[in-house]
N, C-alpha and C positions, 0 to 999 in steps of 0.2 A: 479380390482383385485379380484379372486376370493376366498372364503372366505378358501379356502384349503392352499392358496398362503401364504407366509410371508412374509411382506413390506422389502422392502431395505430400504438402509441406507443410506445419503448423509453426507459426509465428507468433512468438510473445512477443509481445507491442506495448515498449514502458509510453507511457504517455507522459511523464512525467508528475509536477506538482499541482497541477491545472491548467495554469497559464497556456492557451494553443500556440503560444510565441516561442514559449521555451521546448515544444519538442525535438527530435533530430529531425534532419534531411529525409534519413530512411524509414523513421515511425512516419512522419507523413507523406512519406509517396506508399509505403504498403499498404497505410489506412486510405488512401484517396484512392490505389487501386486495387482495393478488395472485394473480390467474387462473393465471399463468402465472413464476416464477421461476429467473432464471441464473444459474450462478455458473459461475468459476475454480477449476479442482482439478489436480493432480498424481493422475494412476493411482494408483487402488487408495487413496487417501485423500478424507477426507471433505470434505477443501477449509476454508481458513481463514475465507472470509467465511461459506459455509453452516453452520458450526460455529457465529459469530458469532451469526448468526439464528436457531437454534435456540431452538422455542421461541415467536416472532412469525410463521413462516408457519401459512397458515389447511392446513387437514387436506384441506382439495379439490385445494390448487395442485398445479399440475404443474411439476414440478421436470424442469429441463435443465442437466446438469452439463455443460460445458465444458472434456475433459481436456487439458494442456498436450502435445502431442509430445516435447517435449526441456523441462528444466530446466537442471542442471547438468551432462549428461551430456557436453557437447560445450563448449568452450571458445567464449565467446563472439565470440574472435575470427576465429573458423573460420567462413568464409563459409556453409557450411550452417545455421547459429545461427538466420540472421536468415529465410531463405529458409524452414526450416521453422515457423517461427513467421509470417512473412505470409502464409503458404498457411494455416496454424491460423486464423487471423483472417478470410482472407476466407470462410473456410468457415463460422465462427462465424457470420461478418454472415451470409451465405446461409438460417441456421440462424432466426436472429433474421426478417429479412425475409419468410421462409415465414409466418411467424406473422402477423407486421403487414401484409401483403399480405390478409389472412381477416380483417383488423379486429381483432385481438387486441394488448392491451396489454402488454411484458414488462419485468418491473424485474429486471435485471441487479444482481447483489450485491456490493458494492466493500467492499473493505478499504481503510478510513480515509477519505479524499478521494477522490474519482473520476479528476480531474485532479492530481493528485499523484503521479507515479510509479506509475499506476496500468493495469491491463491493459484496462481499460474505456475509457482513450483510443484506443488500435489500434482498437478497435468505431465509438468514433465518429464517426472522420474515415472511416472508412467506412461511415457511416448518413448523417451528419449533412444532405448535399444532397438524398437520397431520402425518408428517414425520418424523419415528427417523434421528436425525439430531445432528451432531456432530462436534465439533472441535475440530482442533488441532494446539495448539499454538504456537508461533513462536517467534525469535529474530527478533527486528522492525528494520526499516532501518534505523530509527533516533539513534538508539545504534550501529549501525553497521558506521554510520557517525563520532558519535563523539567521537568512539574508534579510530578510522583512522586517527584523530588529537594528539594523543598521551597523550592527557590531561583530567581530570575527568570533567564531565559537571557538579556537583554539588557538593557542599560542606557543611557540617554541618547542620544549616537550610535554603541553599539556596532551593526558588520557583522555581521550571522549569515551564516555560512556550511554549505550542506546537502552533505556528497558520501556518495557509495556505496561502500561497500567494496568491488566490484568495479575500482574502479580503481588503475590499477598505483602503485607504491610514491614515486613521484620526483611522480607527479603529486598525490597524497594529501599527501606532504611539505609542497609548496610553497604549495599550496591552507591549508593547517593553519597552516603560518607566518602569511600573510597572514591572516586569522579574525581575528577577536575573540570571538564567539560561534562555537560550533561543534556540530553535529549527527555524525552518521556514521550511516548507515542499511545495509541488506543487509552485517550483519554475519557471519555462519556463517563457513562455514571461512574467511574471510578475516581473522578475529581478530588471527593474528601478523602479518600484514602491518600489518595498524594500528594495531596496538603500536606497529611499529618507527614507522612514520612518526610517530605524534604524540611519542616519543621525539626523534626527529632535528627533531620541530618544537618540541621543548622545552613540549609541554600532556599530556604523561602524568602526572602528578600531579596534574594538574587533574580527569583527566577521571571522568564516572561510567559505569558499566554498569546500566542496565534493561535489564529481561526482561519480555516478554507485559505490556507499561504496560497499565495502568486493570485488567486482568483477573484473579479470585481466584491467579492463582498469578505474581503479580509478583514479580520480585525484586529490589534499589537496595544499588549498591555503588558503593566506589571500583574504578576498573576495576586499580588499580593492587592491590588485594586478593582478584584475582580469577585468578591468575597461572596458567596452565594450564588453565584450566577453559573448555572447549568452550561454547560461545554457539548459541544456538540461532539460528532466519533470524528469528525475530520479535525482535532484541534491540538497541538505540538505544545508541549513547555521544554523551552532552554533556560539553561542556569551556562552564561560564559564561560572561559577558563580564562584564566586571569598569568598565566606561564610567562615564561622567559622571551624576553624581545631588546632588540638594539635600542 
């Protein structure tokens, strides 16, 4: 960059839970006037947030997809997991930084929350001391879930508690006991594992299954009538909390 130049700006853009209704004011004028926009995709797929946008980017931008190296291929436990994915990121930043080094501004495209569980945090502890870097915040899709159930997920002083299906079975358990309110996010193939655990925490009867919240092809069940039936990675279980009220 040279020293006449003024750095760009990288923009986490929560998009929210799908729905293009429910974004902010300021997710959608960044995304409608973006020079330059990123997103997260899995090879050979169109990527969940850019799918989301479809539609609010302008016909000039230039579009940088960001493929993952590994997803589920490799067991998250497995030391290369992690290592191929920090090398995926610092590359990303490299990727982003060329830009904003030439003055150019890039709104990165989040699914839900930016800081939520979200791939757009890896980027920004790696901008954040060089790069003006900015967010912008979003309606999460765990709110966009258990609105879709029709019923409030917490009450007076009920605990909500958030865990990911990727963790193992005893710690799911004991996490689930202790809740009063309860989320379950990164469902896919880990469904029976989470079965069994809110079973053995005694909230499977409670609980419900959404699918793709806020988005025309939502679907809202007891999860408990939903027995066999393959869950796709966009799919949320709440179990209410049932707390103190007037």
């Amino acid at each position: 960059m040279s020293p006449a130049t003024k750095p760009g700006t990288v923009y986490g853009v929560g998009l929210g839970p799908g729905d293009p209704d429910l974004l902010s004011v300021r997710a959608d004028r960044l995304v409608r006037d973006a020079k330059h926009i990123a997103f997260f995709r899995k090879a050979g797929r169109p990527g969940q947030a850019r799918t989301l946008a479809h539609g609010l980017l302008p016909e000039n931008a230039t579009e940088h997809p960001m493929e993952y190296p590994v997803t589920t291929e490799i067991p998250l436990s497995d030391p290369r997991y992690n290592e191929m994915l920090s090398s995926f990121y610092t590359d990303c930043t490299k990727r982003l930084r060329t830009l904003t080094d030439a003055g150019e501004d890039v709104v990165v495209l989040c699914e839900g929350d930016p800081f939520f569980y979200g791939s757009f945090m890896h980027l920004y502890t790696r901008l954040r001391d060089d790069v003006p870097t900015h967010v912008v915040p979003a309606i999460t899709g765990m709110s966009g879930a258990w609105t879709a159930t029709g019923a409030p997920i917490t009450w007076g002083d009920d605990i909500l508690t958030v865990l990911m299906g990727t963790l193992d079975k005893e710690t799911l358990t004991a996490r689930m006991q202790d809740a009063d309110a309860l989320v379950v996010m990164k469902i896919g193939r880990n469904i029976d594992k989470v079965r069994q655990a809110l079973k053995a925490a005694g909230k499977y009867e409670a609980a419900w299954l959404v699918e793709y919240a806020t988005m025309p092809n939502q679907t809202v069940q007891k999860l408990s009538e939903a027995e066999g039936k393959v869950t796709p990675y966009f799919s949320i279980i709440v179990v209410h909390g049932q707390g103190r009220r007037p």
